[in-house]
C-alpha positions in Angstrom: 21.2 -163.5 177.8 23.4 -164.3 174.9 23.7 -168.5 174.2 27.5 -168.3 174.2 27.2 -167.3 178.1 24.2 -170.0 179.2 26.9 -172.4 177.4 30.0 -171.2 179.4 27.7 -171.9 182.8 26.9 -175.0 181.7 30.4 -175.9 181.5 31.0 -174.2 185.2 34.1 -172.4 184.0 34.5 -168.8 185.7 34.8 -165.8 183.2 38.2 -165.6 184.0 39.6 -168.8 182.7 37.5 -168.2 179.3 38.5 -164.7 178.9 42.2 -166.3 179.5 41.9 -169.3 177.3 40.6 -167.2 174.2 43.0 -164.6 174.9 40.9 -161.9 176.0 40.1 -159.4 179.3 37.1 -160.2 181.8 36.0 -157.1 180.0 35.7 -157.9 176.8 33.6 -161.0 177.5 31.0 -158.8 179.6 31.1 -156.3 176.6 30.6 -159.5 174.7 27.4 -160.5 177.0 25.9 -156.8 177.0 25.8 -156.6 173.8 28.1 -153.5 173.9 30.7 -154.9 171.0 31.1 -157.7 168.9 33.7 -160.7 169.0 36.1 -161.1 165.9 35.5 -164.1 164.3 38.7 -165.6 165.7 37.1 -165.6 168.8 34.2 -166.8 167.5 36.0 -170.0 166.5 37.9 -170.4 169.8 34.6 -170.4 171.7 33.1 -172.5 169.7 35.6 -174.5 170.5 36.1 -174.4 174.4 32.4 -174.3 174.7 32.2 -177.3 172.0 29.1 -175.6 170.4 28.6 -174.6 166.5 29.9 -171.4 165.4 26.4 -170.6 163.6 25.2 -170.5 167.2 27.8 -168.3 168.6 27.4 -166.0 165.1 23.5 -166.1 165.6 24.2 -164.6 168.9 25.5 -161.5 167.5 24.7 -160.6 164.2 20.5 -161.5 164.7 
């Protein structure tokens, strides 16, 4: 499981709300979390952000 997603359980918010809050579908995010495509790295920074982790984590999680 990618980190980004153990973080966003940890912080008990749905999949909805992120994919809202960095302006993306529910899709995208479980694309995201299959590994089946990439975030651009202005998502990247926005959930960083919201998930208050470093970006070299969330980068780590796709590009390792």
């Amino acid at each position: 499981m990618k980190s980004f997603y153990r973080e966003l359980i940890k912080t008990g918010k749905d999949i909805k709300t992120f994919s809202e809050e960095i302006q993306v579908t529910t899709q995208t995010i479980y694309s995201w979390k299959s590994g089946k495509s990439k975030p651009k790295t202005r998502h990247m920074h926005k959930m960083a952000k919201i998930l208050n982790i470093d970006i070299d984590k969330i980068i780590d999680d796709f590009y390792q």
